[in-house]
C-alpha positions as CSV (number, residue, x, y, z in Angstrom):
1,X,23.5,-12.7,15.7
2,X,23.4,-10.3,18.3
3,X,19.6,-9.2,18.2
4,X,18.7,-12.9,18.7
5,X,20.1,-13.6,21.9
6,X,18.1,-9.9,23.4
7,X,15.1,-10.4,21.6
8,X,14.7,-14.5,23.1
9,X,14.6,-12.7,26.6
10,X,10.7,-12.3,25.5
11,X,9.4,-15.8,26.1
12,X,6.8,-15.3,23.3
13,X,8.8,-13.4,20.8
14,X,11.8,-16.5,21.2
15,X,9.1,-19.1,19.8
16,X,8.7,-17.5,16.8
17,X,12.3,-16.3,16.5
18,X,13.3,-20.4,16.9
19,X,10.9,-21.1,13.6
20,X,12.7,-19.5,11.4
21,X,16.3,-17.9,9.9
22,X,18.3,-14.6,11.0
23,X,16.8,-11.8,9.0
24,X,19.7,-9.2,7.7
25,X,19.2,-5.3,7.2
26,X,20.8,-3.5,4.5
27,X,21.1,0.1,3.0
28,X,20.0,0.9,-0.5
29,X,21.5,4.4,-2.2
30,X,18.8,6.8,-3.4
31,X,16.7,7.2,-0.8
32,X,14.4,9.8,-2.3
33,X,13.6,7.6,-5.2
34,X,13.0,5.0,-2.6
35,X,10.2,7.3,-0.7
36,X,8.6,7.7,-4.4
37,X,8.9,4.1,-5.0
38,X,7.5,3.6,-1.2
39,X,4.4,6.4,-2.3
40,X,3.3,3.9,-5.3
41,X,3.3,0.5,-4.1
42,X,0.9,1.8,-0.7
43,X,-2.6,-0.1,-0.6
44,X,-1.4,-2.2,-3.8
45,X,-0.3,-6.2,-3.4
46,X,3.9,-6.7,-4.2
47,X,3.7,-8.0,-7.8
48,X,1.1,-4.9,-9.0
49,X,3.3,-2.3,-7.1
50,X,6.9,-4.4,-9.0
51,X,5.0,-4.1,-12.4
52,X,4.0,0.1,-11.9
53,X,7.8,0.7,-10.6
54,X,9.5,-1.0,-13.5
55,X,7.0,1.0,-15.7
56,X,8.2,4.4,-13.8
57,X,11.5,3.1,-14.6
58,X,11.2,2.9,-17.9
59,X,9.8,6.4,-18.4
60,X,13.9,6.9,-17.9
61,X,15.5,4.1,-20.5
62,X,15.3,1.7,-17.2
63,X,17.9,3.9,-15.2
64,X,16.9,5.5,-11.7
65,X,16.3,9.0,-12.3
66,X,17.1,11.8,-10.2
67,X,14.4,13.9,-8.0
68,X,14.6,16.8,-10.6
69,X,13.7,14.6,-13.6
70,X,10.8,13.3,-12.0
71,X,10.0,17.0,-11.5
72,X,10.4,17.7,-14.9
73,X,8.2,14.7,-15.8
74,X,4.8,16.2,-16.8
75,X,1.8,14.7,-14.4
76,X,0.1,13.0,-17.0
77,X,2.7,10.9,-18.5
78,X,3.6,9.9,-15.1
79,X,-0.4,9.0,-14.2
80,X,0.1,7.2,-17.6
81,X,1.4,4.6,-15.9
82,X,-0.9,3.3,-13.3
83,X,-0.9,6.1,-10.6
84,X,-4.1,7.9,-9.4
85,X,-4.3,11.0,-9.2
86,X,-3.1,11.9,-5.5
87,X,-0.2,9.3,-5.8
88,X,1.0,11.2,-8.9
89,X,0.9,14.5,-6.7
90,X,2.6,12.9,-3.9
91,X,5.8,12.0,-6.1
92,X,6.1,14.8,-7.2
93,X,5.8,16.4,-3.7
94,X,8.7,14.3,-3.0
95,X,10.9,14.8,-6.1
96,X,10.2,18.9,-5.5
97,X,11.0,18.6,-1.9
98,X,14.3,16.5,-2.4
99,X,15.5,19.3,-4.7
100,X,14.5,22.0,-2.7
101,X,16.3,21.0,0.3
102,X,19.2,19.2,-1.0
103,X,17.9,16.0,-0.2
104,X,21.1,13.2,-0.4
105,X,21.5,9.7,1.0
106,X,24.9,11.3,2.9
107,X,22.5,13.7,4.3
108,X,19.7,11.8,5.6
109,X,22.6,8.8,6.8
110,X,24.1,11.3,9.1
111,X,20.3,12.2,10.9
112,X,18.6,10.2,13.4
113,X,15.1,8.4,12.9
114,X,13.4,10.7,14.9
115,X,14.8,13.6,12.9
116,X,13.8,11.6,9.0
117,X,10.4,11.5,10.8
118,X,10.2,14.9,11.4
119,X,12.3,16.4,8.1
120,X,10.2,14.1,5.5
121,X,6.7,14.1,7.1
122,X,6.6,17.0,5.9
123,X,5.6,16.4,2.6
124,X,2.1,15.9,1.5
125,X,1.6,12.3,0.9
126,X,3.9,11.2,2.9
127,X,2.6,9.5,6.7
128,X,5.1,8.1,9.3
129,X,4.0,4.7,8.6
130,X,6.2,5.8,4.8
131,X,9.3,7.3,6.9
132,X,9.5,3.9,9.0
133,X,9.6,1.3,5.9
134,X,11.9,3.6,4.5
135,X,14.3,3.7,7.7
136,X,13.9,-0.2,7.6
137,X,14.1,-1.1,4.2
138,X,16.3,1.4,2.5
139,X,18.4,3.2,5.7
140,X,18.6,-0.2,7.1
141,X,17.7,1.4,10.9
142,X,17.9,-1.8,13.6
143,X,15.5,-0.1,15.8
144,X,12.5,1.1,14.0
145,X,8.8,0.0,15.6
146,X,6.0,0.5,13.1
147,X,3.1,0.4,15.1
148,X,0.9,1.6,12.7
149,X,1.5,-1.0,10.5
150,X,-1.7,-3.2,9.8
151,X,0.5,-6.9,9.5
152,X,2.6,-5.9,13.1
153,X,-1.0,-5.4,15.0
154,X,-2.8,-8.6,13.6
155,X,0.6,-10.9,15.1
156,X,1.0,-9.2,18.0
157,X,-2.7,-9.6,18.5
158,X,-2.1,-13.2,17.8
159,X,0.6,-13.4,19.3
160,X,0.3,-11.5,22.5
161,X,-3.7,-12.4,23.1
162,X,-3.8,-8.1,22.7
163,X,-7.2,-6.7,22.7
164,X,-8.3,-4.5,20.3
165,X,-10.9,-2.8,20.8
166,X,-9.8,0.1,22.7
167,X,-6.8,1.2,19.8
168,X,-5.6,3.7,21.7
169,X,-4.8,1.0,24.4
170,X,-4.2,-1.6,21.9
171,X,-1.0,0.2,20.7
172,X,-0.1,1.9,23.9
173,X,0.4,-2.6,25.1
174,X,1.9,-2.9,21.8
175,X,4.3,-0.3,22.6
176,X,5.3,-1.4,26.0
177,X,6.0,-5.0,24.7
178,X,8.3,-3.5,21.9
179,X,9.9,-1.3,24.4
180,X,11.6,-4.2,25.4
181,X,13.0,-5.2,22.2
182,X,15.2,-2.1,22.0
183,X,17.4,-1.4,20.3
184,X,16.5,-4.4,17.5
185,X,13.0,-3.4,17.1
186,X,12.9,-3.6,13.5
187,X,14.5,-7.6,13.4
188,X,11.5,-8.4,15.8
189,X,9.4,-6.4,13.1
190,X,10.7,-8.2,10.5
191,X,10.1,-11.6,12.1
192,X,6.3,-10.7,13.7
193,X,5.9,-10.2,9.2
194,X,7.2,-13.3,8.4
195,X,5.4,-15.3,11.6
196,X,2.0,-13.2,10.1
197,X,2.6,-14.6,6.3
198,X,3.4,-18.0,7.1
């Protein structure tokens, strides 16, 4: 595993890494329904946001639809299934603006993080910290730091005896630290979560 040998060059970082198994990225097709999917499960625990994607699911006989069927899904029966009202809007955002622009997985492969960040945040609804799960989890990006992300800044608080009560400061230090880890940011990510939850 290459990211392990760069990322024990940070003393504090190694400790953890030594607790526990490599991690592995991987790419998942359908990106756009992965942003939707990404939209729905925000603020809600894993098993509720499971259940209310396997209902959206079914609103299409259990197959992944495409962006322009979940724009020709009328708004109510797709609140029917759990969403409030501005996550409902904020699909659809997403479904309309994959359709408009010709949104495919070849396309957004062939783009850099920095340029997903900038294409995508576009859409209403949808904040960077959305854009960096989905480079993670469904582009399978190795060097993705999400330092917005609530569970990164509680262990690297931990870890790292970070104050934070200046935030601006707080993730200008958390920054500096993760500068170090390029270009396997997201491993070290994925191993601060699993450190956090253990």
């Amino acid at each position: 595993m290459d990211y392990i040998d760069h990322l024990s060059k940070d003393r504090t970082l190694r400790k953890v890494l030594i607790e526990q198994d490599p991690v592995e990225l991987r790419q998942r097709k359908n990106i756009p329904l992965r942003l939707c999917a990404s939209i729905m499960s925000q603020q809600l625990s894993t098993k509720v946001a499971e259940i209310l994607f396997r209902r959206f699911l079914e609103l299409y006989g259990g197959k992944e639809p495409t962006p322009q069927q979940i724009v020709d899904t009328p708004y109510d029966i797709l609140k029917g299934i759990g969403l409030s009202n501005a996550k409902t809007t904020y699909v659809q955002n997403v479904a309309r603006f994959a359709t408009e622009n010709k949104l495919t997985d070849v396309r957004l492969k062939k783009m850099s993080n920095e340029e997903i960040i900038a294409l995508l945040t576009q859409i209403k609804g949808v904040g960077q910290w959305t854009v960096e799960m989905l480079l993670m989890f469904t582009l399978g990006r190795e060097d993705v730091f999400a330092v917005d992300d609530y569970g990164i800044q509680v262990a690297m608080k931990k870890l790292y005896k970070l104050d934070d009560t200046n935030k601006k400061e707080f993730k200008q230090k958390m920054q500096t630290i993760a500068a170090k880890w390029a270009p396997y940011r997201t491993y070290a990510c994925l191993h601060l979560w699993r450190w956090k939850d253990q």
